[in-house]
N, C-alpha and C positions, 0 to 999 in steps of 0.2 A: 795843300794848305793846312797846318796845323791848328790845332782844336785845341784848347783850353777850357774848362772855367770853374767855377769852386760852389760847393753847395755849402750851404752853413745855417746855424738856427732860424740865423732873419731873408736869407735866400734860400729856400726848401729844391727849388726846381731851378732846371736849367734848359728849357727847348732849341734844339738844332732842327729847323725849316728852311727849304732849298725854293723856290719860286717856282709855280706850280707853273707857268709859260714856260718854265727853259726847256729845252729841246735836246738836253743832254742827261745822263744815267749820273744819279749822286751815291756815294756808296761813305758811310763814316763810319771811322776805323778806330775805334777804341784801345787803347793799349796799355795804360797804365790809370790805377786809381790808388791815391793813397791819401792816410790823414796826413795834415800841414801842421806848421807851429803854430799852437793855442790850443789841440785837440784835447780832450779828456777822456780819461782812460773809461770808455763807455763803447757799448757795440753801437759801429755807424753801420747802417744797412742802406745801400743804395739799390734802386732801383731802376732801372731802363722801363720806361712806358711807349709801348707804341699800337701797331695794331696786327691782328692778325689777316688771313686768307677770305678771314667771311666779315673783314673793317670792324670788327669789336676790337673795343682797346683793352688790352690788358696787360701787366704791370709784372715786371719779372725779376727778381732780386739777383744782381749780378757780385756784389761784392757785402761783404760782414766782415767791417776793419775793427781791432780794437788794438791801441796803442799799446798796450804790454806783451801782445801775443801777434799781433799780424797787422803791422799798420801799413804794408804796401801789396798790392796785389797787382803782380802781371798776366793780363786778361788773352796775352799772345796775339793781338790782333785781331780782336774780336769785331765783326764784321755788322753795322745795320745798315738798313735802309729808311733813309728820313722820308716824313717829318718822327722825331724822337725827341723823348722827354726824359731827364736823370733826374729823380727824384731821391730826398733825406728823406727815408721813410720812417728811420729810426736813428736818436742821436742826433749829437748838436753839430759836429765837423771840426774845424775844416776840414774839408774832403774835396783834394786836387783831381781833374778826372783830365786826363789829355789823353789825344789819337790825332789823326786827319782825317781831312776831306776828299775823297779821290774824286773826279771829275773824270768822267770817260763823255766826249762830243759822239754823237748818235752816228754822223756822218764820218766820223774816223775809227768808228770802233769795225775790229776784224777778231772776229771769233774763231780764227785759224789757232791751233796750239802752235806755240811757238817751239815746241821739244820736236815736232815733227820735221825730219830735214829730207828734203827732194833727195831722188837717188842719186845726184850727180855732188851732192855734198855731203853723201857717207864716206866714211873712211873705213877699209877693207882693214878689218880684224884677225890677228893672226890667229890659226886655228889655236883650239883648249888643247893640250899634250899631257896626258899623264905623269903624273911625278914621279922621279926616280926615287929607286927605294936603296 
């Protein structure tokens, strides 16, 4: 499922929350964050809020766009786990932030590596030969 949405002076924050009954692993996939048309040449600083290992929330700046020097930032698929909040902690925006949603069912997930291939589906590799000189 693709993820969108825009933070701006009068939108500060944006929360992505998964339903606390569903019975499947949510994982959202961050990818790109840039300013949009109407930005002003000012540092936008976003932030990702979420929580840590001991449930305190705390507040991590993931992107500092500024329209003359860096108004797009590829984040490579940077990975949370919801619930998560993107906050304009600095600056007025717009500020586009998209990734997905991946959804893994509890009962279909297999945590086998998939690079791993049974011996009956290796293929026999010719031996390394030295080079001629």
């Amino acid at each position: 499922l693709l993820l969108g949405c825009e933070l701006t002076a009068s939108t500060k924050s944006c929360t992505f929350q998964v339903d606390e009954e569903d019975d499947s692993d949510h994982i959202l996939v961050l990818s790109v964050v840039c300013l949009t048309d109407g930005a002003k040449d000012e540092c936008n600083v976003v932030e990702v809020v979420g929580r840590n290992h001991e449930n305190q929330e705390i507040a991590v700046p993931v992107a500092n766009l500024k329209l003359s020097c860096q108004p797009l930032l590829s984040l490579d698929n940077f990975k949370l786990q919801p619930p998560v909040t993107f906050r304009l902690a600095a600056g007025s925006g717009p500020v586009h932030l998209a990734g997905w949603h991946k959804i893994m069912h509890r009962q279909d997930a297999s945590f086998e590596d998939d690079n791993d291939l049974s011996e009956e589906d290796e293929e026999e590799l010719p031996p390394i030969m030295p080079a001629k000189k």
